[in-house]
N, C-alpha and C positions, 0 to 999 in steps of 0.2 A: 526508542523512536517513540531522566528527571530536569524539569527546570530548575533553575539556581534561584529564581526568587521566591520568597516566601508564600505567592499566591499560591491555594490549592488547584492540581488540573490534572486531569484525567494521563495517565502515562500510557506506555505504550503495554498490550501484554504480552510477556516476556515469555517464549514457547523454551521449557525444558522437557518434557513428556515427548519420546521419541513417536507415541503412535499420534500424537497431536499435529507435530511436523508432519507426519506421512499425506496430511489431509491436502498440503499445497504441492506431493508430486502429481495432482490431476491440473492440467494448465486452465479447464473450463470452473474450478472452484476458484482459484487464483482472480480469473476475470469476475466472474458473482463479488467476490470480495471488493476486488476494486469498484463494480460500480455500486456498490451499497455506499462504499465508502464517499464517491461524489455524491449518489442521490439520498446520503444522511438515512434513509427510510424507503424501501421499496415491497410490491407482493411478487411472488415467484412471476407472474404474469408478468409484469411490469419486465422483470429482468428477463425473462427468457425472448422478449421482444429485443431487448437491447443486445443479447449475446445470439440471438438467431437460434435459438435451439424448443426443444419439445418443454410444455409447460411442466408435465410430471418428470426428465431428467432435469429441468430446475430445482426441483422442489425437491428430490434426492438428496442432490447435491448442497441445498442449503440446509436440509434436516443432516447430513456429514457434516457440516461447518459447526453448524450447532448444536450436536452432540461435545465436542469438544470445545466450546464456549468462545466459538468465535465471533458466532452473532446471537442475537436474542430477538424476542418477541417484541412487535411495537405497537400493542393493545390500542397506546394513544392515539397511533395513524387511523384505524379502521374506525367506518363510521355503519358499517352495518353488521359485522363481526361473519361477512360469509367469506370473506380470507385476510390470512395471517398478512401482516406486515412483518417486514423484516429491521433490523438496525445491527450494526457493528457494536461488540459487545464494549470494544474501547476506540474511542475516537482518533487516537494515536497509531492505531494499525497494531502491527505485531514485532516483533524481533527476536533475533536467538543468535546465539555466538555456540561457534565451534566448541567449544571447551567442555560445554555444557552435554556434548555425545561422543566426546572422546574416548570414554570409555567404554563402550557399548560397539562390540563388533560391524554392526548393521549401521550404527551411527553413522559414520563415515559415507556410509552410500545411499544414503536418506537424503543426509543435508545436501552433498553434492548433484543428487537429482533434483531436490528444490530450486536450488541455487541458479542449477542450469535451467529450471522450467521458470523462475524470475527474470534472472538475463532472458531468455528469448521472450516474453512477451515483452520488457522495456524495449528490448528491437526491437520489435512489429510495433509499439507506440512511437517510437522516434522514426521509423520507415513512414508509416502513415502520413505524420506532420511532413516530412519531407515531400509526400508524394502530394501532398496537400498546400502546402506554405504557398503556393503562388494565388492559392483563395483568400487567405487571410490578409487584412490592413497591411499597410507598409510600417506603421508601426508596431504591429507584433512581430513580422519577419526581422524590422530592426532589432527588435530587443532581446529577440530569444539568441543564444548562444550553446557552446559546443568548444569544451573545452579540454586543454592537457596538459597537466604539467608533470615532471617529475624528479621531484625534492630527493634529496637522499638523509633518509632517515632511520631511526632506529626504531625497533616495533614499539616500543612502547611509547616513540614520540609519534607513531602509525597511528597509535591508538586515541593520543591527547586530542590530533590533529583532526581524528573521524567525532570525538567529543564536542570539538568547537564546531563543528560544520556542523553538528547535530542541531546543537543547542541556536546557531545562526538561524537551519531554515524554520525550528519549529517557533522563531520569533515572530518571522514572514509570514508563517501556516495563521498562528495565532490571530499577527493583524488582521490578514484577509475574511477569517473566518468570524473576526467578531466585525468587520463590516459590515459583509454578507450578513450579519444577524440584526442589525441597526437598518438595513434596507439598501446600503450601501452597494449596489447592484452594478449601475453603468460602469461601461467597459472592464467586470471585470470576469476573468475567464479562470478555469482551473490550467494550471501550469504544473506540468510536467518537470520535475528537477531531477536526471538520475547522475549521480559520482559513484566511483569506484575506487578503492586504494588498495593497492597489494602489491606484493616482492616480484621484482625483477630482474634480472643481470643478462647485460646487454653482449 
């Protein structure tokens, strides 16, 4: 979460360090993460307003992320240096595959608490937009979508198949974001994309 063309750009970073994982079984680090990741650059202030909670269990919780180099310092934000800015260490976000804790006894019930503290906050984002969508334009109710299909495939075509989705949305990510940097601003909002792919027999 690599590109196929030859431009250099920032990749996703890849969590194999099981006590690194551990940092997203708390569901209020998971949210600091996401919204650094909208606001590019925030101070614990900024976010503890956005997540509703106390300024110093922000700033806990972001010195945790950051021990484990999930986000870094952003000297450049501050204009008077009486607090820290925050930024995401990789603009890509993070990822980790099962494989990579298979071995490790604890592995197993690490990932699967992440996994499940991921899944429920994409619910409560996709609950919200629901409980919300009759605020929004009639062309974003249009456009947003909610989909399911399922193909019957072999794992390793599971995997080609999560490859090309990969590599599709971070072509989208790319446009948007070098818009958004050109000043390309009107009508455009952060979009939610969550898919899922995995074994089932019916």
């Amino acid at each position: 979460m690599p590109d196929n063309d030859d431009t250099p750009r920032p990749e996703a970073q890849r969590i194999t360090d099981l006590d690194a994982l551990k940092v997203f079984t708390h569901p209020l680090r998971i949210q600091l993460y996401r919204a650094l990741f909208t606001a590019r650059a925030a101070t614990a202030s900024q976010l503890a307003d956005q997540v509703d909670e106390a300024v110093s269990l922000v700033s806990y919780h972001l010195r945790k992320l950051a021990a484990h180099g999930f986000i870094v310092e952003a000297p450049e934000k501050g204009s008077d240096g009486r607090e820290r800015w925050w930024k995401l260490s990789s603009e890509r976000g993070f990822s980790f595959r099962s494989a990579d804790f298979a071995d490790r006894p604890e592995g197993a019930a690490v990932l699967n608490e992440v996994t499940r503290q991921l899944l429920a906050t994409r619910a409560e984002r996709y609950e919200q937009y629901l409980n919300q969508q009759g605020a929004w334009p009639a062309q974003w109710s249009d456009a947003a979508f909610s989909s399911e299909y399922m193909p019957r495939l072999t794992a390793p075509e599971l995997r080609e198949m999560a490859e090309e989705i990969g590599d599709l949305i971070r072509r989208w990510a790319d446009r948007g974001t070098a818009a958004a940097d050109a000043g390309d601003t009107e009508g455009r909002e952060f979009v939610a994309v969550q898919m899922y792919g995995f074994p089932f027999r019916p």
